[in-house]
C-alpha positions as CSV (number, residue, x, y, z in Angstrom):
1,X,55.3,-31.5,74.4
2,X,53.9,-30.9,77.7
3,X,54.6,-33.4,80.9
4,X,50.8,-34.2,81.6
5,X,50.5,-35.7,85.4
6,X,46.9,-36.0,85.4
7,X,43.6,-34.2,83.9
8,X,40.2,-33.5,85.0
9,X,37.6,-34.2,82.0
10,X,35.1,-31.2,83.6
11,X,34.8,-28.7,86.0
12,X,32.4,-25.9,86.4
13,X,34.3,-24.0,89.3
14,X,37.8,-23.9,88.2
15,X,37.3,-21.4,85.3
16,X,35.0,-18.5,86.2
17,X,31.4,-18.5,84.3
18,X,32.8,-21.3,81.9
19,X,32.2,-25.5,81.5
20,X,35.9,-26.7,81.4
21,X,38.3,-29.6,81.6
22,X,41.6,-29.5,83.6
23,X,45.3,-30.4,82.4
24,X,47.7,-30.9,85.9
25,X,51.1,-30.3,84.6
26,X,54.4,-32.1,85.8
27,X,56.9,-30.7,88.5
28,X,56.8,-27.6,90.4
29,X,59.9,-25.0,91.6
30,X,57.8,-24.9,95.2
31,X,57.2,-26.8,97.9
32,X,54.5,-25.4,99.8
33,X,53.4,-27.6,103.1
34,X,50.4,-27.0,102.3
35,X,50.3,-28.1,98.8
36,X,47.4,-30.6,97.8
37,X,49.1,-31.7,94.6
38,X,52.1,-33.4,96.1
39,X,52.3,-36.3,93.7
40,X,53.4,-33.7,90.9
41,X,55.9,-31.5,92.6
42,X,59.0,-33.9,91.1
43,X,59.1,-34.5,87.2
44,X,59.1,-37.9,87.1
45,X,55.7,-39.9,87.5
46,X,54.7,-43.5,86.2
47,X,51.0,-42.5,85.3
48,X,51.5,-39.4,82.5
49,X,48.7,-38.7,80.6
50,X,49.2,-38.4,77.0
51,X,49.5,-35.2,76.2
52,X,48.2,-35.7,72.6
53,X,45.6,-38.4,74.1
54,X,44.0,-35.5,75.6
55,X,43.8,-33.3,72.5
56,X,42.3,-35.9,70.7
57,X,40.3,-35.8,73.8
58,X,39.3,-32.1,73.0
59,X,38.1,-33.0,70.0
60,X,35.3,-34.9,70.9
61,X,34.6,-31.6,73.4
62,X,33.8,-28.7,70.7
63,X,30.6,-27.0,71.9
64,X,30.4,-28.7,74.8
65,X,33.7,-27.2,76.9
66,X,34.1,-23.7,76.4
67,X,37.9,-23.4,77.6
68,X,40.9,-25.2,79.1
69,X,42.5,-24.9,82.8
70,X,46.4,-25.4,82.7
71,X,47.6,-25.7,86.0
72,X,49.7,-27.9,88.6
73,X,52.3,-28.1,89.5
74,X,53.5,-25.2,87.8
75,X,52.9,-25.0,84.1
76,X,55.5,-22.2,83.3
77,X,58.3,-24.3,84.1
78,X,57.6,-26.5,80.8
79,X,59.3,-25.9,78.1
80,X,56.4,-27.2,76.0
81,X,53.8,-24.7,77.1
82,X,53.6,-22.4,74.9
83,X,52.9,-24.9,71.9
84,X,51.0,-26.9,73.5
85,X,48.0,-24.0,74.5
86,X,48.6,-23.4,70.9
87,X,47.3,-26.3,69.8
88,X,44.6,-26.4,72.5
89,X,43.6,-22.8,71.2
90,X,43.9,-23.9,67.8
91,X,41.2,-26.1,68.7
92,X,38.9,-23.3,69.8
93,X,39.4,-23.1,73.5
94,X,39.8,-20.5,75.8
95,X,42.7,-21.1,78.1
96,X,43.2,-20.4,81.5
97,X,46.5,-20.5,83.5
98,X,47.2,-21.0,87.1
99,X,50.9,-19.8,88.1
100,X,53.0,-18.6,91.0
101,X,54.6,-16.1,89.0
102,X,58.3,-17.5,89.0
103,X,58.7,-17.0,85.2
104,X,57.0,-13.6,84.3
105,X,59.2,-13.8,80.7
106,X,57.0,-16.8,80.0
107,X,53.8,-14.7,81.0
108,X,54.7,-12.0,79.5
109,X,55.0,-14.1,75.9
110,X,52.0,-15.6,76.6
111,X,50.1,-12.6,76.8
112,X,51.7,-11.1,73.5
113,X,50.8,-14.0,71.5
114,X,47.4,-13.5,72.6
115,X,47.7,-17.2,73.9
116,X,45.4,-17.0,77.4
117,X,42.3,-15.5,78.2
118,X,42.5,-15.5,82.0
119,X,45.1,-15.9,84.8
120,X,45.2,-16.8,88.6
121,X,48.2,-16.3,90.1
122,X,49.0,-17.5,93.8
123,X,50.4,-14.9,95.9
124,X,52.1,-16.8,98.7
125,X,53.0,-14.5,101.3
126,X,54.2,-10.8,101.4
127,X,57.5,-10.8,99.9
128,X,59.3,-11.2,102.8
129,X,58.3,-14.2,104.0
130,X,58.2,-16.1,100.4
131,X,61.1,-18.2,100.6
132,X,59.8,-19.3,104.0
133,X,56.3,-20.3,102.7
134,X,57.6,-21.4,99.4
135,X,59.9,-23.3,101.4
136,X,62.6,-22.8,98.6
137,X,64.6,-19.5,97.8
138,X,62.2,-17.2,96.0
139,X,63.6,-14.2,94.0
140,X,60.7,-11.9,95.1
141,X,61.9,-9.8,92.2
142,X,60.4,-12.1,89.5
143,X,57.0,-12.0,91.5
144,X,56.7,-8.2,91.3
145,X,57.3,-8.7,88.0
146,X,54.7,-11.2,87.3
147,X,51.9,-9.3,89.1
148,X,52.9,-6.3,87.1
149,X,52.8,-7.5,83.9
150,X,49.2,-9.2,85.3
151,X,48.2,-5.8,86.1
152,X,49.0,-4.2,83.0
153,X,47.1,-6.6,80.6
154,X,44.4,-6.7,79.2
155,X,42.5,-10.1,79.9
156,X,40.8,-11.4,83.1
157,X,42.6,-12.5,85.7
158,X,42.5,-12.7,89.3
159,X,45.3,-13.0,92.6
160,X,44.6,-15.3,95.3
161,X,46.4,-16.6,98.6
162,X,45.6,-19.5,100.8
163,X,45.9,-19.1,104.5
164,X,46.9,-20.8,107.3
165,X,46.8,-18.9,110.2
166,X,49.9,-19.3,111.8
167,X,51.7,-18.3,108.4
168,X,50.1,-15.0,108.2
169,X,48.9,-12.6,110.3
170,X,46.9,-9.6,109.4
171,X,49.2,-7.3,109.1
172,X,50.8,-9.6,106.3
173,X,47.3,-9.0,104.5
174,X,48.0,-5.4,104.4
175,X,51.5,-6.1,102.7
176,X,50.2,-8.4,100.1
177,X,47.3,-5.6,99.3
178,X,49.4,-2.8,98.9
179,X,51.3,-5.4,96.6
180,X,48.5,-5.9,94.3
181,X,46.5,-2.6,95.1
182,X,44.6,-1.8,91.9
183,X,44.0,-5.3,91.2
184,X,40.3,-6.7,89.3
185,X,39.8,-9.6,92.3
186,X,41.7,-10.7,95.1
187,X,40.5,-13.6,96.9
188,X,41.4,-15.6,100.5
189,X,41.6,-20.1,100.1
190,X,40.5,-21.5,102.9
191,X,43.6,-24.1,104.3
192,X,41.9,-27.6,104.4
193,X,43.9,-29.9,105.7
194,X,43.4,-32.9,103.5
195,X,45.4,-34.3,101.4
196,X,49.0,-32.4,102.0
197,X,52.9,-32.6,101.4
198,X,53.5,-31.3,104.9
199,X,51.8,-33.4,107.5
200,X,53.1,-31.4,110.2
201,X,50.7,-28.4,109.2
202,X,47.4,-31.2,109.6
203,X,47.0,-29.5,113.0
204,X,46.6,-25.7,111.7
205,X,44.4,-24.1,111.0
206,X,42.7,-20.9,109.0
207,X,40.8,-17.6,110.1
208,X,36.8,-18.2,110.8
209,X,34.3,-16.4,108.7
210,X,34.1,-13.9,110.4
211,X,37.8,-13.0,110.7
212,X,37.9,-13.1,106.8
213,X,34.8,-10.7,106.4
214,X,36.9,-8.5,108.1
215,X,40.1,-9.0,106.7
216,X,38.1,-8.3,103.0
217,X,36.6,-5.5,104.0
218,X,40.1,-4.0,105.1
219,X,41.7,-5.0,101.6
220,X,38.8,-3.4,99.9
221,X,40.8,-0.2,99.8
222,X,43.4,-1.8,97.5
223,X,41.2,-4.1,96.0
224,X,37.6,-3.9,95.3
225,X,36.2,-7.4,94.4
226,X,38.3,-9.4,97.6
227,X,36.6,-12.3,99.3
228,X,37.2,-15.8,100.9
229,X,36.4,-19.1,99.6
């Protein structure tokens, strides 16, 4: 079963057009400075939710949620997700994943079982300079593969990369187009620097509003829909 850290009853900006509640999943195979969700990178933690506590949960939500976001952490390094948003479509959800694309065999079953209905993949850096964003060693390979198979299917989806300045320029931007040119919707996170696992990034900062207009408008060319949030 899946290794629940934490949920979020409702939200009506984490799943596109849709009322939803949030499942934060166990453990990640990242560690990203500026990761906001630092009290579920490891696999151990004192305060899991019950995984079938939240079903139940779900339950009591038919007609009033319209879908599900899975996210972290990293879900696909569970080796009870794919059950698990069986039973949570089996309930009559849509689901929606979050991933960084580490385990595109995962997506790829996932998508064959008909088993999501939309994706939002992080794209950290160009390829490049993943391992030094990621702050792990990233086989870039298994990323390409992940937005290709994301690409190729037939659900909703969309890319996105948060952005601290000093950790990518503009010309990285171009990389990371060319990456995902063809792509339904690309957008640019805003780095806040709350709550993060690398203090030492508190300083940074991100582009201003205007620097990201113009940054979009560049990617346009690769992909249409592209804008900063």
């Amino acid at each position: 079963m899946l290794i629940i850290g934490g949920i979020q009853k409702i939200t009506l900006l984490d799943y596109p057009q849709k009322i939803a509640s949030i499942v934060f999943t166990q453990g990640c195979n990242f560690r990203c400075g500026y990761c906001h969700n630092s009290e579920l990178l490891t696999s151990e933690n004192e305060n899991l939710y019950s995984p079938e506590e939240y079903l139940e949960f779900l339950k009591t939500r038919k007609g009033k949620l319209d879908g599900v976001v899975i996210t972290g952490g990293e879900p696909t390094i569970q080796s009870g997700l794919k059950n698990y948003i069986k039973a949570i479509k089996e309930l009559g959800f849509l689901v929606k994943l979050d991933t960084n694309g580490t385990n595109p065999q995962i997506l790829k079953e996932l998508l064959e079982e008909n088993l999501i209905d939309y994706i939002a993949m992080d794209i950290k850096a160009p390829l490049e300079k993943y391992s030094v964003v990621t702050r792990v060693n990233t086989d870039t390979k298994r990323i390409e593969e992940s937005i290709n198979i994301i690409l190729n299917s037939s659900i909703d989806y969309e890319f996105r990369t948060t952005v601290i300045k000093s950790q990518l320029s503009k010309q990285d931007f171009e990389q990371i187009g060319k990456l995902i040119k063809g792509a339904k919707k690309y957008y640019l996170q805003k780095f806040v620097p709350s709550k993060i696992l690398n203090e030492n990034l508190r300083k940074e900062d991100t582009y201003t509003d205007e620097e990201f207009t113009h940054i979009c408008e560049k990617l346009k060319k690769y992909v249409k829909v592209t804008d900063f949030r």
